[in-house]
C-alpha positions in Angstrom: -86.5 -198.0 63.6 -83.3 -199.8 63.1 -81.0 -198.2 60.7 -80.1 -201.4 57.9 -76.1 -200.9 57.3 -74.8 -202.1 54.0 -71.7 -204.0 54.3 -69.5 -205.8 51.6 -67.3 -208.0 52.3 -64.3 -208.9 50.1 -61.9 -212.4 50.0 -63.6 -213.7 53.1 -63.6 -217.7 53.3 -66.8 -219.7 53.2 -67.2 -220.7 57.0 -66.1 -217.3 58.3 -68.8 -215.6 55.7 -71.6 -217.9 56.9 -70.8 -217.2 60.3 -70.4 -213.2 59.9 -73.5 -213.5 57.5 -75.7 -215.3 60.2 -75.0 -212.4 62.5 -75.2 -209.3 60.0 -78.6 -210.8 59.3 -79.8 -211.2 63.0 -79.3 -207.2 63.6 -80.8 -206.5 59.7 -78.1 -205.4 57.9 -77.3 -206.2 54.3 -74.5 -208.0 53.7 -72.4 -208.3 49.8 -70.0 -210.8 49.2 -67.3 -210.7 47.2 -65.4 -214.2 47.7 -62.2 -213.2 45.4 -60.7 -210.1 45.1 -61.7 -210.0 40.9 -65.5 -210.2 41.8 -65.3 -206.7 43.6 -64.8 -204.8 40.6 -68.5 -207.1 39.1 -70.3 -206.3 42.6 -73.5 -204.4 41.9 -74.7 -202.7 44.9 -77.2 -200.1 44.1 -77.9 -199.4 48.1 -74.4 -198.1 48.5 -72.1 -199.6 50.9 -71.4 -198.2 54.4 -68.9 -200.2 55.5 -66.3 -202.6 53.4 -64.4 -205.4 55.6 -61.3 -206.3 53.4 -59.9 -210.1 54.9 -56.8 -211.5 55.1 -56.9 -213.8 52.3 -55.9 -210.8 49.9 -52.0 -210.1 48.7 -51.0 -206.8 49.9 -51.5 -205.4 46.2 -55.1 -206.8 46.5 -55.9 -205.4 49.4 -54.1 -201.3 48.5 -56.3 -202.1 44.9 -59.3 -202.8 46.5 -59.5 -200.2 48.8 -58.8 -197.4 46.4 -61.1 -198.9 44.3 -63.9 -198.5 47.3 -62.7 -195.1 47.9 -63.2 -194.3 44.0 -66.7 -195.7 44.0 -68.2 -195.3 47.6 -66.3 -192.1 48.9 -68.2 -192.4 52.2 -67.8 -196.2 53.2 -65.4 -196.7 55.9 -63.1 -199.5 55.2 -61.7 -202.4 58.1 -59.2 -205.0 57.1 -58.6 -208.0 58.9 -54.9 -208.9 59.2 -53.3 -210.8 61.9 -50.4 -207.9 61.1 -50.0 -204.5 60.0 -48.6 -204.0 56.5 -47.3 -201.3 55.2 -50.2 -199.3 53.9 -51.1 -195.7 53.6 -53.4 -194.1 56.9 -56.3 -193.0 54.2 -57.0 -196.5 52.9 -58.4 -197.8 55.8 -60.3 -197.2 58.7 -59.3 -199.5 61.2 -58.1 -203.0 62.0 -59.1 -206.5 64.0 -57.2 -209.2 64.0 -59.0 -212.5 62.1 -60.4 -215.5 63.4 -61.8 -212.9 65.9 -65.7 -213.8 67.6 -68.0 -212.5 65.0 -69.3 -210.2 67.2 -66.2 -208.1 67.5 -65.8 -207.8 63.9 -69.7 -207.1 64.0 -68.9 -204.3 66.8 -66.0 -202.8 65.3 -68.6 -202.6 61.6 -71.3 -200.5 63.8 -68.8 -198.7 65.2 -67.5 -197.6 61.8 -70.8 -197.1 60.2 -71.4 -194.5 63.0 
């Protein structure tokens, strides 16, 4: 049996989420949305989340805020970001990186590959 991952996704835009969304749903993982960077901290996931894919539409303080914030309440999840470009941010706030506009199946790839 298939193991379901439980990913939330955070400042993502509407196309690229029903795209990702189409294909977390073909391989039966569970997939939260939080479209701005405010509705993180209102996300109720009582499954736990595995995995948290942080997108480019966030500032750089967004994105350092909500990953500590993730680290705080899911000490396990594995955080990616997509960013076309590396900021300055510390080593232990994220996991890895893919660059946006990416097929959905890398980013879908590079989500497995976190969740282990």
């Amino acid at each position: 049996m298939k193991t379901i991952l439980h990913v939330l996704t955070i400042g993502s835009t509407a196309l690229s989420n029903m795209t990702y969304e189409r294909y977390f749903k073909e391989r039966g993982h569970a997939l939260s949305v939080a479209a701005k960077y405010q509705d993180l901290f209102q996300t109720e996931m009582n499954q736990g989340c595995e995995v948290a894919v942080l997108h480019q539409t966030l500032s750089q303080k967004e994105l350092i805020e909500a990953a500590h914030f993730i680290r705080r309440r899911w000490p396990t999840a594995r955080i990616l970001i997509v960013r076309p470009e590396e900021w300055w941010i510390e080593d232990a706030l994220y996991d890895d990186r893919v660059v946006p506009d990416s097929n959905p199946e890398l980013l879908l790839s590079a989500v497995e590959r976190l969740a282990g």
